[in-house]
C-alpha positions in Angstrom: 83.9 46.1 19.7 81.0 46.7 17.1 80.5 50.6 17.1 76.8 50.4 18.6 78.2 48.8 21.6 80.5 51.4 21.6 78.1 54.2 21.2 75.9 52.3 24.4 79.4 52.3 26.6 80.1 56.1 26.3 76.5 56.7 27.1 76.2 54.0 29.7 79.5 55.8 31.5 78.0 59.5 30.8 75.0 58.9 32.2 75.4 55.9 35.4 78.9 55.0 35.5 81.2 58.1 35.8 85.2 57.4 35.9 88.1 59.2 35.3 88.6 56.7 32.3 86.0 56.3 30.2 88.2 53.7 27.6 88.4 51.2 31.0 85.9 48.6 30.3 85.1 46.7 33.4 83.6 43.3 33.7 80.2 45.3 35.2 80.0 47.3 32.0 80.4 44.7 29.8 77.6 42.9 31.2 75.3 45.6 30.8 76.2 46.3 27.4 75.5 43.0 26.3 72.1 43.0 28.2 71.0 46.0 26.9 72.3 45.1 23.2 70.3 41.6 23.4 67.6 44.2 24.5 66.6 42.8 27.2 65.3 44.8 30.0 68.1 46.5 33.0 67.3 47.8 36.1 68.0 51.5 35.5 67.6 52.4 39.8 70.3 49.5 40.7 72.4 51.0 38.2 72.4 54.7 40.1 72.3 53.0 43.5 75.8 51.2 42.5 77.1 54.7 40.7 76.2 56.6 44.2 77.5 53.9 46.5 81.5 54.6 44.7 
């Protein structure tokens, strides 16, 4: 993984997606990375709704 795609999943995991395992990267995640490094636009209140609902 190219280390700014790194740096976007520790803070994507930090800040939305809180687990126990930070290192797991799940299918979800990985399409979020790659949307937000083709910078194109995420919705930011799905995101917490999702991290609330686990």
């Amino acid at each position: 993984m190219m280390p700014a795609a790194k740096g976007w999943t520790k803070w994507l995991v930090r800040n939305f997606e809180s687990c126990s395992n930070e290192t797991e990267i799940i299918m979800y995640r990985c399409h979020v990375i790659y949307v937000i490094m083709r910078g194109e636009p995420i919705q930011i209140g799905e995101m917490i709704a999702r991290s609330i609902k686990r």
